[in-house]
Steps between C-alpha positions, in 0.01 A plus 500: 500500500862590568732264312808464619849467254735264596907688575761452233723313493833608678875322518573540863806392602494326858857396470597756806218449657483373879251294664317565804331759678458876330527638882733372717306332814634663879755348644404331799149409358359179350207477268262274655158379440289541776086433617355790695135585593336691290425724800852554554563598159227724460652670862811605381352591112290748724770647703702531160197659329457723795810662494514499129827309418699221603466134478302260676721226496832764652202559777472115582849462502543768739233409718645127520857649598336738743352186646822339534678762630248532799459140528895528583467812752264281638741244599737684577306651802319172590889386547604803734206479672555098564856596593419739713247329711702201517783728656364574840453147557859414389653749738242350778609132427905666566432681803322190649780282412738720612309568853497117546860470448 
């Protein structure tokens, strides 16, 4: 059996030292906790482990922004195409009105 020896001791001095993160986190992100399925997870672990790099969690990220980002083109159009449909029956309503004056 392997037996391990304890390190040295060593006077570090932490007097300069800073606390927080060793990385800095990207601005614009928060650190969050979060419950997924585990078929979820395993998804995106797949895709990453298909292509050979990357990170899961940058892939759920993205796919949740995607998702917003057509969720908004999405409303966008419903709102031209309400607009647009209400039109003809706004200039109808006009012409009457004015035909009857």
């Amino acid at each position: 059996m392997k037996k391990f020896v304890a390190e040295p001791y060593r006077d570090i001095d932490f007097s300069n030292a800073k606390q927080g993160a060793v990385i800095p986190l990207d601005a614009g992100k928060t650190k969050i906790s979060i419950r997924l399925d585990n078929k979820v997870i395993d998804h995106f672990r797949a895709q990453v482990e298909h292509a050979g790099t990357g990170s899961y969690q940058t892939l759920i990220n993205d796919a949740l922004v995607a998702f917003i980002q057509q969720r908004s083109m999405i409303d966008a159009v419903r709102q031209v195409v309400r607009e647009e449909l209400s039109a003809p029956q706004q200039k109808s309503r006009r012409s009457q009105v004015l035909a009857s004056a």
